[in-house]
C-alpha positions as CSV (number, residue, x, y, z in Angstrom):
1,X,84.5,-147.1,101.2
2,X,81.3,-146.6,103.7
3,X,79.8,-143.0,103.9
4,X,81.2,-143.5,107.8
5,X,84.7,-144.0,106.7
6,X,84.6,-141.3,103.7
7,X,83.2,-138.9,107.2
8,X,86.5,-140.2,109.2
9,X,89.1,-139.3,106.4
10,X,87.2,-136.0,105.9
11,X,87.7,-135.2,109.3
12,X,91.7,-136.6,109.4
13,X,92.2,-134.3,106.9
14,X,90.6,-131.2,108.2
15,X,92.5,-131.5,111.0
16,X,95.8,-131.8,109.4
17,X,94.8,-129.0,107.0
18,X,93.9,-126.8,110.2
19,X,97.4,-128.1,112.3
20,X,99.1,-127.3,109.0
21,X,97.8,-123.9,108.5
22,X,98.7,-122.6,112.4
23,X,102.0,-124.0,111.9
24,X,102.5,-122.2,108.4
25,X,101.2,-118.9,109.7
26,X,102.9,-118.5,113.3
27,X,105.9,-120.9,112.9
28,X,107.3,-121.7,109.1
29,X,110.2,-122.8,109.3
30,X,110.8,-123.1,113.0
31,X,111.4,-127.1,114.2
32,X,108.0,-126.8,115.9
33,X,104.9,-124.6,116.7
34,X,104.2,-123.7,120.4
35,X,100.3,-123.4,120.0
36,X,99.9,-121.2,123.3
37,X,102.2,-118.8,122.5
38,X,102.1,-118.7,118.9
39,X,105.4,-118.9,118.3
40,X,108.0,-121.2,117.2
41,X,111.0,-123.4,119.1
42,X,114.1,-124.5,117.5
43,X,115.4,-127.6,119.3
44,X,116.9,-128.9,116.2
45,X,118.7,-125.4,115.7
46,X,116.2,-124.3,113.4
47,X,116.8,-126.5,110.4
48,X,112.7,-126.6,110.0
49,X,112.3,-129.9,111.5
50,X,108.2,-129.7,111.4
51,X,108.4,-129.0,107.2
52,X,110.7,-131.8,106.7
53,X,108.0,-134.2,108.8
54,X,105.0,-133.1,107.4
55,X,106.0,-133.3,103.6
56,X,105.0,-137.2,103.0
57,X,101.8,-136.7,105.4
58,X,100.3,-133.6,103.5
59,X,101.2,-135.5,100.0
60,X,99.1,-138.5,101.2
61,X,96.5,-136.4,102.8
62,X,96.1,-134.8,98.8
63,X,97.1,-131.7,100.6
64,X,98.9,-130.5,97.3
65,X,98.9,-126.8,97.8
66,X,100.3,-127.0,101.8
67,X,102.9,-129.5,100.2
68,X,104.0,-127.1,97.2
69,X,104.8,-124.3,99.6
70,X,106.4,-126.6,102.3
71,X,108.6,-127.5,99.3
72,X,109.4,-124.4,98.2
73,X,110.1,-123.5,101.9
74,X,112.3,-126.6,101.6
75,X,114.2,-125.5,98.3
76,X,115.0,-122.4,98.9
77,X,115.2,-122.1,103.1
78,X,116.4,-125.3,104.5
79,X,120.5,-125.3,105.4
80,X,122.0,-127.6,107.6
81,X,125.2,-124.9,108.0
82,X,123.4,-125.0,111.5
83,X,124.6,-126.7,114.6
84,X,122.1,-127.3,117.4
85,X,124.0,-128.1,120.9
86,X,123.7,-131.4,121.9
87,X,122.2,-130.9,125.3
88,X,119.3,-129.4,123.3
89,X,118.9,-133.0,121.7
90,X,115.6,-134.5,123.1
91,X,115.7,-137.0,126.0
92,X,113.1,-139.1,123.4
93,X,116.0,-139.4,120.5
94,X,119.4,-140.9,121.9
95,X,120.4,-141.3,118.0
96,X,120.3,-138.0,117.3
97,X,122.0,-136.9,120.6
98,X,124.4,-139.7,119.7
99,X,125.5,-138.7,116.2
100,X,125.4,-134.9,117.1
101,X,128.2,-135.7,119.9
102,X,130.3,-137.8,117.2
103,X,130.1,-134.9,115.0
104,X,131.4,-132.4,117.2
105,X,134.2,-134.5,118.6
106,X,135.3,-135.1,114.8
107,X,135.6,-131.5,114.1
């Protein structure tokens, strides 16, 4: 690998490390990190939706340390006792919305 391409991945992972570390300080645990505000959403009825993502992309970025705690956060935090309504569903995910409306009607 070039000196050019080392610089690239140097800088992919910077950013991800800096992403990372406003999410973790303003939002951990929340589904997702409002960067204006500072403060988390929970579309997904806060089951944590952003740790879940990010835990393969902070392993291959060799972010070892942001992945232990996400784990952690994972282990001992994440429940799925929590039921999001289905109008909060994104517009983007029709899955999701779909197998959230098949739930409720089963129950």
């Amino acid at each position: 690998m070039g000196a050019r391409a080392r610089s690239k991945c140097a800088a992919v992972v910077a950013a991800a490390r800096h992403a990372w570390a406003g999410y973790e300080a303003h939002a951990m645990g929340a589904d997702e990190l409002q960067p204006l505000t500072r403060r988390g959403k929970d579309p997904f009825g806060g089951l944590g939706a952003t740790v879940v993502d990010a835990l393969d992309t902070l392993w291959m970025l060799g972010l070892r340390a942001e992945f232990g705690r996400a784990r952690d956060w994972v282990a001992d935090a994440l429940s799925f006792d929590r039921r999001a309504p289905v109008k909060q569903a994104p517009v983007a995910e029709p899955r999701i919305a779909s197998a959230t409306e098949s739930q409720s009607q089963d129950v």
